[in-house]
C-alpha positions as CSV (number, residue, x, y, z in Angstrom):
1,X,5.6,36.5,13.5
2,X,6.6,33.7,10.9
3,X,9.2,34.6,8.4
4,X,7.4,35.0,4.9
5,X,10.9,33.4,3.4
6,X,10.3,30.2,5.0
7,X,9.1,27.7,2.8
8,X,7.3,24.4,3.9
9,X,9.0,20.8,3.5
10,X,8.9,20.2,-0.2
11,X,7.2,17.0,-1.2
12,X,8.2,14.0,-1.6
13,X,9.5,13.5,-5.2
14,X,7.2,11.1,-7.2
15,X,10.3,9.8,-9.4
16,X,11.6,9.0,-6.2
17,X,8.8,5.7,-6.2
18,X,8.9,4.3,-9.4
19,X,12.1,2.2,-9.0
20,X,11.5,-1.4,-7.2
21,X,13.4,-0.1,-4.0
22,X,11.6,3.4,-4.0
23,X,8.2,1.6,-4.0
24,X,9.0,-0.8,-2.1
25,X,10.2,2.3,0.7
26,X,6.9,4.0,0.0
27,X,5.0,1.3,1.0
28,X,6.6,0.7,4.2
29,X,6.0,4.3,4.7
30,X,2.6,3.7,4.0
31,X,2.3,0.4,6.0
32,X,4.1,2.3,9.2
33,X,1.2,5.3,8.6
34,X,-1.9,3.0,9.3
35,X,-3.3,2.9,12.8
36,X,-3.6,-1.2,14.0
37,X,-6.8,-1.2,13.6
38,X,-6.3,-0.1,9.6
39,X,-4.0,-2.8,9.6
40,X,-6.3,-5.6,10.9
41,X,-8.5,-4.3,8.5
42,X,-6.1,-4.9,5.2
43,X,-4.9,-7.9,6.1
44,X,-9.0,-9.3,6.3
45,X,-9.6,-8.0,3.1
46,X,-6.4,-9.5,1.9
47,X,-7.2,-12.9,3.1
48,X,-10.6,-12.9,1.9
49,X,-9.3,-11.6,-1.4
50,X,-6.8,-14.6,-1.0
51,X,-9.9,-17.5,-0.4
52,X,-12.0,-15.6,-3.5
53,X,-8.9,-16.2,-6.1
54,X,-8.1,-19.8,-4.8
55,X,-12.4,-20.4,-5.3
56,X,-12.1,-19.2,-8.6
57,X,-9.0,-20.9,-9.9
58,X,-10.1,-24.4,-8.4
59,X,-13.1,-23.7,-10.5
60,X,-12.0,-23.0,-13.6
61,X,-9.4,-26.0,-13.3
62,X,-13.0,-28.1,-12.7
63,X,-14.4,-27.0,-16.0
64,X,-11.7,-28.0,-18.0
């Protein structure tokens, strides 16, 4: 039987992730969470994100 008393881990404090070196701890967190196929994953989008915003920034300097 599981004493009633016993209280779970508390959360995480959010005020904990709003300084640069919090968020930058929460998202290593986050980063160390995924599964490497969740990982391959990001870092495809992020490079396709990366060709879209070097397409539209060549273009825009062409129109000037």
């Amino acid at each position: 039987m599981s004493n009633i008393s016993e209280k779970p881990n508390p959360p995480d404090d959010p005020w904990n992730s709003v300084t640069w070196e919090g968020s930058e701890r929460l998202q290593l967190r986050r980063e160390r969470a995924l599964s490497l196929r969740e990982k391959i994953l990001a870092m495809e989008g992020m490079a396709e994100m990366t060709m879209r915003m070097a397409q539209l920034r060549s273009g825009s300097n062409q129109q000037r």
